[in-house]
VEXRO-331866 format. One record per residue: residue in three letters; x, y, z of N, C-alpha, C, O in turn. Coordinates in steps of 0.001 Angstrom, whole numbers, padded with zeros to 6 digits, always signed. Layout:
BEGIN
ALAXYZXYZXYZXYZ;...
This chain:
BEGIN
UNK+144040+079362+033903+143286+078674+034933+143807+077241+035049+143898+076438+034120;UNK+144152+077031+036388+144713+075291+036609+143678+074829+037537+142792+075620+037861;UNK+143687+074075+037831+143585+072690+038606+144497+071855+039345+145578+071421+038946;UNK+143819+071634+040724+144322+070857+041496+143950+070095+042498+143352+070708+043382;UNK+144106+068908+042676+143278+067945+043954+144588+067349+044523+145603+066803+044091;UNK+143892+067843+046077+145605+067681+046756+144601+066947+048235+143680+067479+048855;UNK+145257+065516+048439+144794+064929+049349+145865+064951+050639+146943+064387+050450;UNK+145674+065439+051655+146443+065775+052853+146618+064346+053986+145771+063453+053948;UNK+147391+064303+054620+147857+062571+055181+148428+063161+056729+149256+064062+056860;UNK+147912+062577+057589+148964+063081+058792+147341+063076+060077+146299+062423+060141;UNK+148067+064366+061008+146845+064507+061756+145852+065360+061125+145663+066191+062014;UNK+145349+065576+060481+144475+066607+059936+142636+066752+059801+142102+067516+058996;UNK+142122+066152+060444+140801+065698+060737+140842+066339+062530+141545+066120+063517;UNK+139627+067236+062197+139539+067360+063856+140607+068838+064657+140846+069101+065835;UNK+140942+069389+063597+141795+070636+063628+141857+071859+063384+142714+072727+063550;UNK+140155+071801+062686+139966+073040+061633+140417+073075+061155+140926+074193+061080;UNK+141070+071788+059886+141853+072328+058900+141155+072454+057910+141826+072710+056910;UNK+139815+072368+057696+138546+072446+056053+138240+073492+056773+138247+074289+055834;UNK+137895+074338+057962+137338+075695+057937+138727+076641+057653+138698+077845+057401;UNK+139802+075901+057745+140513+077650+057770+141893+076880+056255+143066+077147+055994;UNK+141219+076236+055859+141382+076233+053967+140247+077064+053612+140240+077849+052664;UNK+139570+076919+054179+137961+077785+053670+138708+079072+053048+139031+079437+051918;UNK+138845+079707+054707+139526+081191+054686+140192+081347+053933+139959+082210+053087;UNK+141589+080404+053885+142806+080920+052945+142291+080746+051127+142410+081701+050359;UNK+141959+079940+050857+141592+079662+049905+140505+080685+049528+140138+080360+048399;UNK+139885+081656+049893+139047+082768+049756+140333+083888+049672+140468+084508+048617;UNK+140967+084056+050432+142042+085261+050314+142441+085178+049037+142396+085927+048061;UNK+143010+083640+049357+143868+083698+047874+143189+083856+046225+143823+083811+045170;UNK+141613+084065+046424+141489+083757+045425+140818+082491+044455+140330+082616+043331;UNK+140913+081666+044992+140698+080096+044587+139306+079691+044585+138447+080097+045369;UNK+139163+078921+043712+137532+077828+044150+137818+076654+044082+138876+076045+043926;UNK+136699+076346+044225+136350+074294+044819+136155+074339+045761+135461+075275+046159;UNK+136623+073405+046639+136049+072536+047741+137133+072072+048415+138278+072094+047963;UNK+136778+071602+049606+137515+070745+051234+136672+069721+051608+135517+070023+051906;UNK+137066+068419+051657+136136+067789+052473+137055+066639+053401+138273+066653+053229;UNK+136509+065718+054311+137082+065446+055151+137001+063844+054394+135902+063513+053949;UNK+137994+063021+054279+137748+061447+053630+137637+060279+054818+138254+060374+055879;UNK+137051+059536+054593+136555+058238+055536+137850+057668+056035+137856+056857+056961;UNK+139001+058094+055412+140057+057510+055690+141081+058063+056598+142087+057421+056898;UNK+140738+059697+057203+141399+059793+058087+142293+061726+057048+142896+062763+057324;UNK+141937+061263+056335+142414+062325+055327+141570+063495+054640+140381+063390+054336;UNK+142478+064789+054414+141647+065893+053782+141997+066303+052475+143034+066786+052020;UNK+140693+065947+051870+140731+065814+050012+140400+067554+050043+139784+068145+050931;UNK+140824+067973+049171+140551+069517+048611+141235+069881+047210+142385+069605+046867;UNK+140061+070703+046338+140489+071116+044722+140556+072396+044570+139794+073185+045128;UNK+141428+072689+043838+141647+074166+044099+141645+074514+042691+142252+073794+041898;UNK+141100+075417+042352+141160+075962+041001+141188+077655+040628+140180+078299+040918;UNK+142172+078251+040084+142483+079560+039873+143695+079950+039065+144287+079082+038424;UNK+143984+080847+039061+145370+081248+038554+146740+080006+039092+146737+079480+040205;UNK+147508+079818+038325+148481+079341+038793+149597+079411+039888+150121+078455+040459;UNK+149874+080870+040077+150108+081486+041220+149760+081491+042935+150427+081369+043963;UNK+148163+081730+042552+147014+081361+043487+147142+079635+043885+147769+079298+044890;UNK+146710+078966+043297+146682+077295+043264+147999+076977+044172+147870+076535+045314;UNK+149089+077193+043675+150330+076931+043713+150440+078046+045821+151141+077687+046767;UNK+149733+078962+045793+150226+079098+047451+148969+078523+048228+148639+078711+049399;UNK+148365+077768+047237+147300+076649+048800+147818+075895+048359+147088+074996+048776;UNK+149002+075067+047445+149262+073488+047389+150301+073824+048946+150276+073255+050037;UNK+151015+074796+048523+152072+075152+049800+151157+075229+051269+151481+074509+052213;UNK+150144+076045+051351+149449+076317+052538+148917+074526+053024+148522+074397+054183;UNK+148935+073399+052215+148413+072184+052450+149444+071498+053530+149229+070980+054626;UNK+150701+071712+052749+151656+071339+053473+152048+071360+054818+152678+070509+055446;UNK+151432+072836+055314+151695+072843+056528+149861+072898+057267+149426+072226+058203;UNK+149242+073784+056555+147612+073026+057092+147544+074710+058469+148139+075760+058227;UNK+146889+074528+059466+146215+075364+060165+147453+074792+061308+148327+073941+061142;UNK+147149+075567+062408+148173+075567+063592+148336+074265+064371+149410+073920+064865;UNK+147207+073564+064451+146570+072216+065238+147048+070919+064247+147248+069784+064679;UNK+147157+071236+063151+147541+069968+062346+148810+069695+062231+149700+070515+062454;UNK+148981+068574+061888+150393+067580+061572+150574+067074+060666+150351+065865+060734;UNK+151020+067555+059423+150884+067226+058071+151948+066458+057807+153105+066846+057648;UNK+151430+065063+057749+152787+064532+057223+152986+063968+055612+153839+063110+055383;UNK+152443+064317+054922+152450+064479+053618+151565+064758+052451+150543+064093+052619;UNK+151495+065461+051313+150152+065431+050583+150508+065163+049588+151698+065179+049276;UNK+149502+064822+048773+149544+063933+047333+148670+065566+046536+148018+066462+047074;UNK+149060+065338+045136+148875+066219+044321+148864+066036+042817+149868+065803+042144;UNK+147360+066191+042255+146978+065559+041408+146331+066702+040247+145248+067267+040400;UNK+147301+066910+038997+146962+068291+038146+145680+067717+037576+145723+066496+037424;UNK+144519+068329+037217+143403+067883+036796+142863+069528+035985+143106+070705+036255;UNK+141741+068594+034518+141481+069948+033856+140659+070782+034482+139873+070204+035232;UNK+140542+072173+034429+140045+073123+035242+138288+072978+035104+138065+072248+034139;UNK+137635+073209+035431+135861+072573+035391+134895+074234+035503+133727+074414+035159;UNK+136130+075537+036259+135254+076223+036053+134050+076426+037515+132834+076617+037540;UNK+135135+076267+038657+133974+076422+039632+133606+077411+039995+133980+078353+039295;UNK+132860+077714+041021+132437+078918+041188+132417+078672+043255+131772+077985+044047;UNK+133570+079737+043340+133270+079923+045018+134253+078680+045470+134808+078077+044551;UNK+134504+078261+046807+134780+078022+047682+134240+077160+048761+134805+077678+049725;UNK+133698+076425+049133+133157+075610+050188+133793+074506+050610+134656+073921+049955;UNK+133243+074058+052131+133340+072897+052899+132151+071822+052804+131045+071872+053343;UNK+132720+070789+051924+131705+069928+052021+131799+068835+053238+130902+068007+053394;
């Protein structure tokens, strides 16, 4: 089990990109959270298998169809053990 908090930079507010991390991040498997930051940016933690984690750090990169990702930050953190998936 890993951990990960990956803050997204670009156009990404206003795109559906926290409802359809929702989705992928349910396919894949994963828990934590999406939320949208005061700053224009989308914070999200992902926690699961390494495998799993590792194809939403990739899915961040490019984000939902409407977004413009122009870079994300990525931050390994110890696993906490969540439970589920949500948009805060």
């Amino acid at each position: 089990m890993v951990r990960a908090r990956v803050v997204v930079h670009g156009l990404v507010q206003g795109v559906w990109f926290r409802d359809s991390c929702v989705g992928q991040a349910r396919r894949a498997g994963v828990t934590g959270w999406v939320r949208n930051r005061n700053d224009g940016t989308v914070e999200a933690v992902f926690e699961g298998p390494v495998e799993a984690v590792a194809v939403m750090v990739s899915w961040c990169r490019i984000g939902p169809p409407r977004a413009e990702v122009s870079s994300i930050d990525v931050t390994e953190e110890p696993a906490e053990g969540l439970q589920g998936f949500v948009r805060r």
